[in-house]
ROSE-4610 file (N, C-alpha, C; in Angstrom, 1 decimal, always signed):
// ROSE-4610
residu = [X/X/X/X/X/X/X/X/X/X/X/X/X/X/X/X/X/X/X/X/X/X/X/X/X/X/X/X/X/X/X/X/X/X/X/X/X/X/X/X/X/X/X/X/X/X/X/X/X/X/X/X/X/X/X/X/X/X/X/X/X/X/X/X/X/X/X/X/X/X/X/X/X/X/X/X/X/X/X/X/X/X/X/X/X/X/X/X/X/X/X/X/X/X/X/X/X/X/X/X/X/X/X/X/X/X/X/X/X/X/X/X/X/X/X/X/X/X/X/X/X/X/X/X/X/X/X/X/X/X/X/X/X/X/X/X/X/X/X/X/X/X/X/X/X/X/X/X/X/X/X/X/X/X/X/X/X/X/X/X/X/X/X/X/X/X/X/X/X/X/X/X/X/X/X/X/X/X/X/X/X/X/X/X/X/X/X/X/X/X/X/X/X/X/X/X/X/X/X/X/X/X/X/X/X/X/X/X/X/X/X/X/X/X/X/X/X/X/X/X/X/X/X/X/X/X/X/X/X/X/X/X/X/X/X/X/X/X/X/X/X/X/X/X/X/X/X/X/X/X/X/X/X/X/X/X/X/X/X/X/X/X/X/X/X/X/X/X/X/X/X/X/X/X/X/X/X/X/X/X/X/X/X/X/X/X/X/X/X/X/X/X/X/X/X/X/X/X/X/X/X/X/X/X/X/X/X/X/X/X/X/X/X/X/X/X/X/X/X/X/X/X/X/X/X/X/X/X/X/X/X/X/X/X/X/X/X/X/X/X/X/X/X/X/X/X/X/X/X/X/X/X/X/X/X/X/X/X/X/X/X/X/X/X/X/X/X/X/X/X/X/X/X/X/X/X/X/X/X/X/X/X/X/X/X/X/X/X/X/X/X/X/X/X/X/X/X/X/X/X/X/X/X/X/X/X/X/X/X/X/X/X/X/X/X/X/X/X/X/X/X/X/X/X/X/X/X/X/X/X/X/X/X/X/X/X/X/X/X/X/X/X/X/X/X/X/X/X/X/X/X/X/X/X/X/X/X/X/X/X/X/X/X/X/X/X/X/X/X/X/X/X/X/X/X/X/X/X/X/X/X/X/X/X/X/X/X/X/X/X/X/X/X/X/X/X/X/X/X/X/X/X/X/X/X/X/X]
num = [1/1/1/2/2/2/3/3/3/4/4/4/5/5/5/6/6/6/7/7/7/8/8/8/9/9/9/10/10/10/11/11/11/12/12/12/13/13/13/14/14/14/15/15/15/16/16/16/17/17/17/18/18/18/19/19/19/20/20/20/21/21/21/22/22/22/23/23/23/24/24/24/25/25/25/26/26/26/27/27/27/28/28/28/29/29/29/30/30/30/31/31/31/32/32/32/33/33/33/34/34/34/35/35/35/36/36/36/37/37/37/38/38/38/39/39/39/40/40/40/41/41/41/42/42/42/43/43/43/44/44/44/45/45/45/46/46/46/47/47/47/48/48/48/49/49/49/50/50/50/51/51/51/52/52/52/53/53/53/54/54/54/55/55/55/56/56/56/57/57/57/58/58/58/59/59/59/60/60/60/61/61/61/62/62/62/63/63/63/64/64/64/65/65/65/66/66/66/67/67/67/68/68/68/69/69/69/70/70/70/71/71/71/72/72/72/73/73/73/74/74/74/75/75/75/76/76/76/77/77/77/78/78/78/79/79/79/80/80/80/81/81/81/82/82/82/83/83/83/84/84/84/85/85/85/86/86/86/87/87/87/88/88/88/89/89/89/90/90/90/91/91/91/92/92/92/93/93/93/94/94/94/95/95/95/96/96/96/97/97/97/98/98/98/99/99/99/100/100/100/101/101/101/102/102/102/103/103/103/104/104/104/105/105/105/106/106/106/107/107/107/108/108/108/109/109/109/110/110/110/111/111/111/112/112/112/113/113/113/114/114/114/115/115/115/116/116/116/117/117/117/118/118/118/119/119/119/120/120/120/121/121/121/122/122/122/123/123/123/124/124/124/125/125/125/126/126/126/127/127/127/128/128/128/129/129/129/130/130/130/131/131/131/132/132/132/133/133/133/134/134/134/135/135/135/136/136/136/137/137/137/138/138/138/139/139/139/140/140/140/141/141/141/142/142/142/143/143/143/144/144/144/145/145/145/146/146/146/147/147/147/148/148/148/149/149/149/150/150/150/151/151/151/152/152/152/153/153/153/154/154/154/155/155/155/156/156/156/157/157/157/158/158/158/159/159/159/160/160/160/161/161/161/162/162/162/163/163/163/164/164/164/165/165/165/166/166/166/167/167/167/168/168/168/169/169/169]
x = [+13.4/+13.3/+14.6/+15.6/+16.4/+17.5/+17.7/+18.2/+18.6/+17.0/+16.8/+17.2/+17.1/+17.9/+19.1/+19.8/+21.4/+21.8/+21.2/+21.5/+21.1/+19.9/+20.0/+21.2/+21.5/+22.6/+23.7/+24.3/+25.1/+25.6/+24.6/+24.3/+24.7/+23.9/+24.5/+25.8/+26.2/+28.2/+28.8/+28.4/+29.1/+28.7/+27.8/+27.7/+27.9/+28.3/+28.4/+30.2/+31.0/+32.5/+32.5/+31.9/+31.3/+31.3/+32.5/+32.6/+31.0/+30.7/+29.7/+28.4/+27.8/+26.4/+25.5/+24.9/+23.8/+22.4/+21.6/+20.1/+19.8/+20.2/+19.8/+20.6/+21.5/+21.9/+20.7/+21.1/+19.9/+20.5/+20.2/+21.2/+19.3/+19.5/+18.5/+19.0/+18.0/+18.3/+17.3/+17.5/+16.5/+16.6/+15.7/+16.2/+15.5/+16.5/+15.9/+15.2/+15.6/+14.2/+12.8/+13.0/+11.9/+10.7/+11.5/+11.2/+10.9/+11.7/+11.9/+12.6/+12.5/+12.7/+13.2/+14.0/+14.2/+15.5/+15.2/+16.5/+16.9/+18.6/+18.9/+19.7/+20.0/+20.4/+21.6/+20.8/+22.0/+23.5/+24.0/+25.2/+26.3/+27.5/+28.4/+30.0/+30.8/+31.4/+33.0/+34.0/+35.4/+36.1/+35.6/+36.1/+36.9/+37.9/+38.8/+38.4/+37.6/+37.4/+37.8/+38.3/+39.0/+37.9/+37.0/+36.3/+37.4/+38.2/+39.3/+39.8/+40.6/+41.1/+40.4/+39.2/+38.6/+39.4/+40.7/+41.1/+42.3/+42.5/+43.3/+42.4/+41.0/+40.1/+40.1/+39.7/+39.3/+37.8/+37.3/+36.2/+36.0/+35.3/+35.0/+33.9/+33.1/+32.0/+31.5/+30.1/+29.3/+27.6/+26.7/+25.3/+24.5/+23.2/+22.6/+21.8/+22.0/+21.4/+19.4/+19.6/+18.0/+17.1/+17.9/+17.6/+16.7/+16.8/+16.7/+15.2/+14.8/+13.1/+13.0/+11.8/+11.5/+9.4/+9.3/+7.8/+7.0/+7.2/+6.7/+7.3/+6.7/+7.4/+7.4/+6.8/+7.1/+7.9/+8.2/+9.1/+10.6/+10.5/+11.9/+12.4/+11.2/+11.3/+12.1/+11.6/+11.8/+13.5/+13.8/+15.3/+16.1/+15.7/+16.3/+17.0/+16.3/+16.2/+17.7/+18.2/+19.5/+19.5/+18.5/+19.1/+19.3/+18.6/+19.3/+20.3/+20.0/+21.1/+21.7/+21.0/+21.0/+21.8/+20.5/+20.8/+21.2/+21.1/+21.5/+23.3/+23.8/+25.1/+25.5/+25.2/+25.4/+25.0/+24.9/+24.2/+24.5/+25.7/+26.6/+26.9/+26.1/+27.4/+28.5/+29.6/+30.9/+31.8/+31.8/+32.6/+33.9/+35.0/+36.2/+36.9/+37.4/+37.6/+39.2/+39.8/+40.9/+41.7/+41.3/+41.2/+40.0/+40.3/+39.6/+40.2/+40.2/+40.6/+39.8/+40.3/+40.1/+39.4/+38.2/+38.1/+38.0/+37.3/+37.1/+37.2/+36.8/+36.3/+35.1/+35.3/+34.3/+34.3/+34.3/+34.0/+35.3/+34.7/+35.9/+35.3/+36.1/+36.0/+36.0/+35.5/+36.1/+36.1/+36.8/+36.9/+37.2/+36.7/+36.7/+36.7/+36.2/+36.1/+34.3/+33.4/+32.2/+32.0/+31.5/+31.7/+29.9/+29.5/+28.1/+28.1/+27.2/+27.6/+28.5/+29.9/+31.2/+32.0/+31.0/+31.9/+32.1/+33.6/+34.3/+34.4/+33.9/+34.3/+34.9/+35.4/+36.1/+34.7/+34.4/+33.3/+33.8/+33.1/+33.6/+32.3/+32.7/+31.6/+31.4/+31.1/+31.3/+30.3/+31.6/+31.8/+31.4/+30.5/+30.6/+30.4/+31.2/+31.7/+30.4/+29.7/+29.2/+28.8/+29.8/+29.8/+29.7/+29.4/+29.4/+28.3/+28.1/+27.4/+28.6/+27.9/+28.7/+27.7/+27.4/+26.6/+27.3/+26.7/+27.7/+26.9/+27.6/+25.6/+27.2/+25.9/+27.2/+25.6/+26.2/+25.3/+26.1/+25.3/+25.7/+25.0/+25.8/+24.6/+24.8/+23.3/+23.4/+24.2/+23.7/+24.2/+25.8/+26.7/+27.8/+28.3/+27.4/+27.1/+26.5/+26.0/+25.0/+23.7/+23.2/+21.8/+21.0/+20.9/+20.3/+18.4/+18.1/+16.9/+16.2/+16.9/+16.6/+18.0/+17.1/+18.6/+19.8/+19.4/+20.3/+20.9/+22.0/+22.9/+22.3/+22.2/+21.5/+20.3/+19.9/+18.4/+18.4/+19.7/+19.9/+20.8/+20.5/+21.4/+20.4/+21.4/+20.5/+21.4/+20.8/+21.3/+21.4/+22.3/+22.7/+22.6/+22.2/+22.5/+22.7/+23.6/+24.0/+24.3/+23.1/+23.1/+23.5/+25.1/+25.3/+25.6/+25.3/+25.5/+26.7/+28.0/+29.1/+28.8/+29.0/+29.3/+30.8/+30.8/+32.9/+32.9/+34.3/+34.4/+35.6]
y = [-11.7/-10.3/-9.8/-10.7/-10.0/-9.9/-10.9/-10.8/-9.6/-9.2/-8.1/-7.1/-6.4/-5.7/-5.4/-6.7/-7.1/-6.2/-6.7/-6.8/-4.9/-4.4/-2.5/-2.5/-2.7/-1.9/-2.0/-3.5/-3.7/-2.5/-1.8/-1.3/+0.1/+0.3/+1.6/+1.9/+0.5/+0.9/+1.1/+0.4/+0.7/+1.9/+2.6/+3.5/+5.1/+4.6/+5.3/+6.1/+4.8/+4.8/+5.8/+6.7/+7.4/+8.6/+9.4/+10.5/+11.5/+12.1/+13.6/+12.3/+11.7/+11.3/+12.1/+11.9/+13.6/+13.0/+13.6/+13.2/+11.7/+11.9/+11.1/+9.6/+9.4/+8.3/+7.1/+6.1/+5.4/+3.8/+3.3/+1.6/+1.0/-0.3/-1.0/-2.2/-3.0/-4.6/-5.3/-6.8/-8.2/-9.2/-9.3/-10.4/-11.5/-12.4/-13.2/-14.2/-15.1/-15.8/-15.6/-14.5/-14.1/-13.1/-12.4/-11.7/-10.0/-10.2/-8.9/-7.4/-6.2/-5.5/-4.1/-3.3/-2.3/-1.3/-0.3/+0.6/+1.3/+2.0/+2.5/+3.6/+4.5/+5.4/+5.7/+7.5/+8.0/+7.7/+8.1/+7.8/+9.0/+8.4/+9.0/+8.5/+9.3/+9.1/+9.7/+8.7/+9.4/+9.0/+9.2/+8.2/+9.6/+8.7/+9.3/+8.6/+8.9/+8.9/+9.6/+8.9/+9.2/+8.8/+9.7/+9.0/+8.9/+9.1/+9.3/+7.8/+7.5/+6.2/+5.4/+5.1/+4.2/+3.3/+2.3/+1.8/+2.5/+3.9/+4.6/+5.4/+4.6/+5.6/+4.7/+5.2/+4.6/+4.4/+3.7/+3.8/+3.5/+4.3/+4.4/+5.1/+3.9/+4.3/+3.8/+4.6/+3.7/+4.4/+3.4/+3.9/+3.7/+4.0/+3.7/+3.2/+1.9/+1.1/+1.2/+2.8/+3.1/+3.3/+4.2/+4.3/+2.8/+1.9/+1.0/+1.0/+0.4/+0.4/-0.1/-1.4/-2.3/-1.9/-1.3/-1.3/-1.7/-2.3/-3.1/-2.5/-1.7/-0.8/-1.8/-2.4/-3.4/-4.4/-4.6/-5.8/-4.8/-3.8/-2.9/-2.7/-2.0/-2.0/-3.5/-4.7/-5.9/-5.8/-5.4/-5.7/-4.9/-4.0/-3.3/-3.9/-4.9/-5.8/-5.9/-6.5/-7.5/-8.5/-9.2/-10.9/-10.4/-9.3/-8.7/-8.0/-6.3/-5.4/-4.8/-5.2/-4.6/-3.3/-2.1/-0.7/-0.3/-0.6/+0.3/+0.1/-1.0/-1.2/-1.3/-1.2/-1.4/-0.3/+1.0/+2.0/+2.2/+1.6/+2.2/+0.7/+0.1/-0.6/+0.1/-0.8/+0.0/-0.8/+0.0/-0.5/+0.0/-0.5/+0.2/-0.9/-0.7/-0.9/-1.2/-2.5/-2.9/-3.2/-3.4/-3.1/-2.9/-1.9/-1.7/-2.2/-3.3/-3.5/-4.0/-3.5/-2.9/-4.7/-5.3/-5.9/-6.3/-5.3/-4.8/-3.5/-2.8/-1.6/-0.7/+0.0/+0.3/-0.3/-1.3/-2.2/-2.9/-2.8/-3.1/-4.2/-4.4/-5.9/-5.0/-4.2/-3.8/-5.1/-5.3/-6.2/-5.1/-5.6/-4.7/-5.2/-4.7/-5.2/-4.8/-5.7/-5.3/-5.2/-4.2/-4.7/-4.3/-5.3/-5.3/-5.8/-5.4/-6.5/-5.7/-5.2/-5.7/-6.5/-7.2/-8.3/-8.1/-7.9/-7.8/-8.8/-8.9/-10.0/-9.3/-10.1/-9.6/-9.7/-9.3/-8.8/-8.4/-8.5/-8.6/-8.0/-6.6/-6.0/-6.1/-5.6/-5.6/-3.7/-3.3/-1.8/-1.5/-0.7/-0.2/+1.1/+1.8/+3.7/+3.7/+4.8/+5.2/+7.0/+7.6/+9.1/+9.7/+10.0/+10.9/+9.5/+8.4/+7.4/+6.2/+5.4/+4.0/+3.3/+2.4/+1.3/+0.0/-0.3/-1.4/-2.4/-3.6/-5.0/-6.2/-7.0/-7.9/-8.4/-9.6/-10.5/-10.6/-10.8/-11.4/-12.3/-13.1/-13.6/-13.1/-12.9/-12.0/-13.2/-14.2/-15.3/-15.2/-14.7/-14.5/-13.4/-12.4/-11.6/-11.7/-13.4/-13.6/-12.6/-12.8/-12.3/-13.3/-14.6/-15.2/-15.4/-15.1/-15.4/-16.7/-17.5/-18.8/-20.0/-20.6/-22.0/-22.2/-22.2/-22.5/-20.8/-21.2/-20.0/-19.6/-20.6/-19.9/-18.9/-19.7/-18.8/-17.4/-17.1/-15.2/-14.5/-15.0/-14.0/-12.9/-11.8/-10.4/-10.4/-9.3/-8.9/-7.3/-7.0/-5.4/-4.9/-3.3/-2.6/-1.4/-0.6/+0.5/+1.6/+2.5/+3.8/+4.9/+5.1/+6.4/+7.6/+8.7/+9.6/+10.1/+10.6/+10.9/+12.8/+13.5/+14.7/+15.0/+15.6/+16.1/+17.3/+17.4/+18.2/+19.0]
z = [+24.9/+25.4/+25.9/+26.5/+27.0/+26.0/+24.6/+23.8/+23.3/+22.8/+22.2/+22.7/+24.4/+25.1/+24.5/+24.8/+24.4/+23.6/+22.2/+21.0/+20.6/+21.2/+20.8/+22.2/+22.9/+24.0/+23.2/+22.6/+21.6/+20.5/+20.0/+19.0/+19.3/+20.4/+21.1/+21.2/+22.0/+22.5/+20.9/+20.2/+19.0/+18.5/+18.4/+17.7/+18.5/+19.6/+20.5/+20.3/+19.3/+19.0/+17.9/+17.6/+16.3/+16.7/+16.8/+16.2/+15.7/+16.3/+16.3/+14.8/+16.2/+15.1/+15.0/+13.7/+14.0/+14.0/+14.2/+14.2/+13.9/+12.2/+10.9/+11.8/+12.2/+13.1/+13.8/+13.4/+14.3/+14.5/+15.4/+15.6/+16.6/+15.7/+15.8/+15.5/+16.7/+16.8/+16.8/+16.4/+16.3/+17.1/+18.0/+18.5/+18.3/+17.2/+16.4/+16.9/+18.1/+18.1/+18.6/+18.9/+19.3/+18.3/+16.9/+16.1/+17.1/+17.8/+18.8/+18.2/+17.7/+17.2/+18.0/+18.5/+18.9/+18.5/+19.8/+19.2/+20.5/+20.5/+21.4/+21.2/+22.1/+22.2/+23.2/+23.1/+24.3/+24.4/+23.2/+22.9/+23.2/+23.7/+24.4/+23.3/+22.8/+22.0/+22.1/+22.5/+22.0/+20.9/+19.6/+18.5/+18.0/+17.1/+16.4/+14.8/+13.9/+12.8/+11.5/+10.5/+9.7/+8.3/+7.7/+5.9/+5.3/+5.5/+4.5/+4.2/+5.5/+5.6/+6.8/+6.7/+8.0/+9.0/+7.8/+9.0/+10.0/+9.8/+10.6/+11.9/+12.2/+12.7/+14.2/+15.6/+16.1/+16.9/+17.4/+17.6/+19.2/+19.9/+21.3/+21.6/+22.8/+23.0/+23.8/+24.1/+25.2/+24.6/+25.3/+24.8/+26.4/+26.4/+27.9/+28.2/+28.9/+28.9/+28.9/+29.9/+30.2/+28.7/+27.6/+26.7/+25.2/+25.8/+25.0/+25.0/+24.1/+23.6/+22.4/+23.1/+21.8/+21.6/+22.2/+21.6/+22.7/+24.0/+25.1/+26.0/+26.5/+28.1/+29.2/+29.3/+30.3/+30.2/+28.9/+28.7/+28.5/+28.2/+28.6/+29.7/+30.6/+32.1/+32.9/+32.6/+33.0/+32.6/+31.5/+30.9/+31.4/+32.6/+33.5/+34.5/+34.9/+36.3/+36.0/+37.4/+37.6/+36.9/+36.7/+36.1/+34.6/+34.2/+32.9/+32.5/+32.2/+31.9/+33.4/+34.5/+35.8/+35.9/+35.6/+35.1/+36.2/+37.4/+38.5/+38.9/+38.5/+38.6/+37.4/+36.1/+34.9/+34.1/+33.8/+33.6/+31.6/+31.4/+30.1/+29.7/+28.7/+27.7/+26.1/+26.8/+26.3/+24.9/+23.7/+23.1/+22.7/+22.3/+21.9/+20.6/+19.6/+19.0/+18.8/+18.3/+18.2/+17.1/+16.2/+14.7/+14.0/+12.4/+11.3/+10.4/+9.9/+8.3/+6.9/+6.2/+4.8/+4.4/+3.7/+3.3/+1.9/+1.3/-0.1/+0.1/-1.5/-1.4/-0.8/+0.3/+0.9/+2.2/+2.4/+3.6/+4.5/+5.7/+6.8/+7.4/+8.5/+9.5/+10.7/+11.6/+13.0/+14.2/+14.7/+15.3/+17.1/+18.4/+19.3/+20.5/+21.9/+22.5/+23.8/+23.6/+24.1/+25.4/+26.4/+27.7/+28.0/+28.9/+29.0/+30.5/+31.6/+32.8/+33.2/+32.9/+33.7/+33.0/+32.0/+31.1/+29.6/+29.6/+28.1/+27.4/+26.2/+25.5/+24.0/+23.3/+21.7/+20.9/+20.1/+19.2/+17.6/+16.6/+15.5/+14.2/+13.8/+13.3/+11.6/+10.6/+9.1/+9.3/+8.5/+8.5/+6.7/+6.3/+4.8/+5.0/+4.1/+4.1/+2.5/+2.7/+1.8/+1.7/+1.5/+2.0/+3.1/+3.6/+5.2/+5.9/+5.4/+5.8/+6.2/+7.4/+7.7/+8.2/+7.5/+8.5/+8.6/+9.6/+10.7/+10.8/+11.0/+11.0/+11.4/+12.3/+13.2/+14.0/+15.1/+15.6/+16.7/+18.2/+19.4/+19.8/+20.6/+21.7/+22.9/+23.6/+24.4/+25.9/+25.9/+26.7/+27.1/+26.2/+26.2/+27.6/+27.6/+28.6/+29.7/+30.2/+31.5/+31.1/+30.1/+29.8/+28.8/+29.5/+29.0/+29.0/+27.5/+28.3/+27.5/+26.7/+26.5/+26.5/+27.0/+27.4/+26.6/+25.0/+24.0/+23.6/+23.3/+23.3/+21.6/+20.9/+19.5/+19.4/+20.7/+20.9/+21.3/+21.6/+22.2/+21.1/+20.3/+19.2/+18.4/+18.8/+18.3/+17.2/+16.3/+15.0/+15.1/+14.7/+15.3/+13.7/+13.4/+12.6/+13.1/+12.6/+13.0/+11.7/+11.4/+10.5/+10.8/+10.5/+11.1/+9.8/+10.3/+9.3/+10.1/+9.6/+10.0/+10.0/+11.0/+10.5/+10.7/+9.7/+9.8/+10.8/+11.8/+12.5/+12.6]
């Protein structure tokens, strides 16, 4: 449960580094051992994006934590608490971006820095450009962040996807 949290707030800060997302925009997470499914929002955005050349773009952001929802209002509500995303002192997880580079055609590596908690860690995304489109897909553990909600750190790994439709500005 709290993985899952993690893993859409995850989704948010990053997509949150995105330049004017429009509607069609959506970041959704798994939280795999659990087969836990959700999504998040409320995205706040200072990115400097470039379709042209992605890796000259940068990405900054934050998403809200209240915003997250997996289908279980109570098990969302719970992921509010302190021993979780502790929304009352923790309102915004934050991403910012440190590099974009070119892997193939089409596709990048962003590499960044996640802050969840209070607590920053380095993070590492796979970026593909497909017209005024970028989807983004990467994995955390949420444990990494003091949001554990199973013993083994394999057991908290969410799976992030991130569908953004780019509007030019």
């Amino acid at each position: 449960m709290k993985t899952a949290f993690t893993l859409l707030l995850l989704c948010m800060t990053f997509l949150s580094g995105i330049p004017s997302p429009t509607e069609d925009s959506k970041i959704s997470f798994t939280f795999e051992s659990k087969d836990i499914t959700g999504t998040i929002g409320d995205i706040q955005s200072e990115s400097e994006i470039d379709l042209s050349q992605l890796e000259n773009s940068k990405i900054k952001g934050s998403v809200s934590v209240s915003s997250l929802e997996t289908g279980n209002f109570l098990r969302d509500g719970h992921l509010m608490w302190e021993k979780y995303f502790n929304r009352s002192d923790y309102p915004r997880i934050y991403f910012e971006s440190t590099s974009i580079t070119p892997t193939k055609e089409a596709s990048y590596t962003v590499l960044g820095n996640l802050t969840i908690k209070g607590i920053s860690k380095p993070v590492s995304f796979t970026a593909v450009k497909k017209g005024d489109r970028i989807k983004i897909t990467g994995s955390i553990y949420t444990s990494d962040w003091d949001i554990s909600i199973e013993e083994e750190r394999t057991e908290n790994k969410v799976s992030i996807t991130m569908n953004l439709k780019i509007e030019e500005l």
